[in-house]
C-alpha positions as CSV (number, residue, x, y, z in Angstrom):
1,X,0.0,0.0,0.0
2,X,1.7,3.4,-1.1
3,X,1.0,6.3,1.5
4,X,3.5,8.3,0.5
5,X,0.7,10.7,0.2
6,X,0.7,10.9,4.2
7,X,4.2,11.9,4.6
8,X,4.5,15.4,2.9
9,X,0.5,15.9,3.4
10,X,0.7,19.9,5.3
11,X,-2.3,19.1,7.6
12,X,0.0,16.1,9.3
13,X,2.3,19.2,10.7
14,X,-0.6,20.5,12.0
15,X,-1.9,17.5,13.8
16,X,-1.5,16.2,17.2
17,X,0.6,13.5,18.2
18,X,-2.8,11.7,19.3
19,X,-4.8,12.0,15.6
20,X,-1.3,11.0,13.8
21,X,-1.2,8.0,16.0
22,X,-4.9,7.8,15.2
23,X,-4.5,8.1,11.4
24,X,-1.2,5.7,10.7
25,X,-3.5,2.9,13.3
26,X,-6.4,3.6,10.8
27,X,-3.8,3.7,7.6
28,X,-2.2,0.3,8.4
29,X,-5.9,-1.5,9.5
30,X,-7.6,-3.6,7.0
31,X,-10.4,-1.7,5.1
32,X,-12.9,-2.7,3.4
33,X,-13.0,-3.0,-0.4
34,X,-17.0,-2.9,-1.0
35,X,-18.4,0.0,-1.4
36,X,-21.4,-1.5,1.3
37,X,-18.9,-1.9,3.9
38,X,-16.9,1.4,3.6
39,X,-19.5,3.5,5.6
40,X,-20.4,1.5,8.5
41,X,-16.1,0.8,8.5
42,X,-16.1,4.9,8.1
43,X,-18.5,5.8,10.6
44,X,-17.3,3.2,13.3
45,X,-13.6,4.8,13.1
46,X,-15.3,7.8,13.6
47,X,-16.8,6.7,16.5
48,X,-14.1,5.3,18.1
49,X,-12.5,8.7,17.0
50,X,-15.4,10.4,19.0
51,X,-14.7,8.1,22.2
52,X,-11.2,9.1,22.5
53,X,-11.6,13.1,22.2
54,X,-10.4,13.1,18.8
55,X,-12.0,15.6,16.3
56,X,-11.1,15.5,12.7
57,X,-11.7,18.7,10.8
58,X,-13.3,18.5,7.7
59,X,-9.7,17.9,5.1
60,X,-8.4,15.5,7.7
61,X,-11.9,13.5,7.5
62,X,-11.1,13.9,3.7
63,X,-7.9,12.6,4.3
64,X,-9.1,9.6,6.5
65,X,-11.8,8.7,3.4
66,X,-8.9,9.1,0.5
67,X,-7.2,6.4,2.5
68,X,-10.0,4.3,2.6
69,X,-10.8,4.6,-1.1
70,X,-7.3,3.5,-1.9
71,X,-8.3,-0.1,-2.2
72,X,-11.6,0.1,-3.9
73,X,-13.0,0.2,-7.6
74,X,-12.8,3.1,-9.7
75,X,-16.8,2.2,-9.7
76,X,-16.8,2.1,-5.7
77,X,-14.5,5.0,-5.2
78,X,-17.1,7.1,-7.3
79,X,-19.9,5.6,-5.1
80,X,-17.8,6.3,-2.2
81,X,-17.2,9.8,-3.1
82,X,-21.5,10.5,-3.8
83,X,-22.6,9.0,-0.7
84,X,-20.5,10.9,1.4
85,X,-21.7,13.8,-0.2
86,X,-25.4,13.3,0.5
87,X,-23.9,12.8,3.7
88,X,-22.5,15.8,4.2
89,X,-25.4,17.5,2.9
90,X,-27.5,16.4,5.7
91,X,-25.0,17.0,8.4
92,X,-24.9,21.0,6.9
93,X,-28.8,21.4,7.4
């Protein structure tokens, strides 16, 4: 898996020690590669997230879902990418 991505990513300067610890656990766990499993996978990191006292802004959630994406279809990564946009559309009204 290439996360080279992470390593020169500016928000990972700007992070605690706690949500880089966070992220590289959640980078080296194994994700799902259906698009059917990706939210519940998503949302139960984020819970666990939640639990801890760790809040992700909105580019480091980004940053969280471009690592989950990695393994999927081009087909499920453009799923991926609508759902969590009706998602977000709720959460803004």
């Amino acid at each position: 898996m290439d996360y080279d991505f992470l390593s020169n990513n500016p928000l990972l300067k700007e992070m605690s020690p706690e949500k880089i610890q966070f992220l590289m656990n959640f980078a080296s766990a194994k994700k799902p590669t259906d698009i059917k499993e990706m939210m519940p996978f998503l949302l139960g990191t984020m819970n666990s997230a939640k639990e801890n006292q760790i809040r992700f802004t909105d580019p480091e959630t980004e940053l969280l879902i471009r690592i989950l994406k990695q393994n999927m279809s081009q087909e499920d990564a453009d799923k991926a990418d609508k759902m969590i946009s009706l998602m977000q559309g709720r959460r803004r009204h």
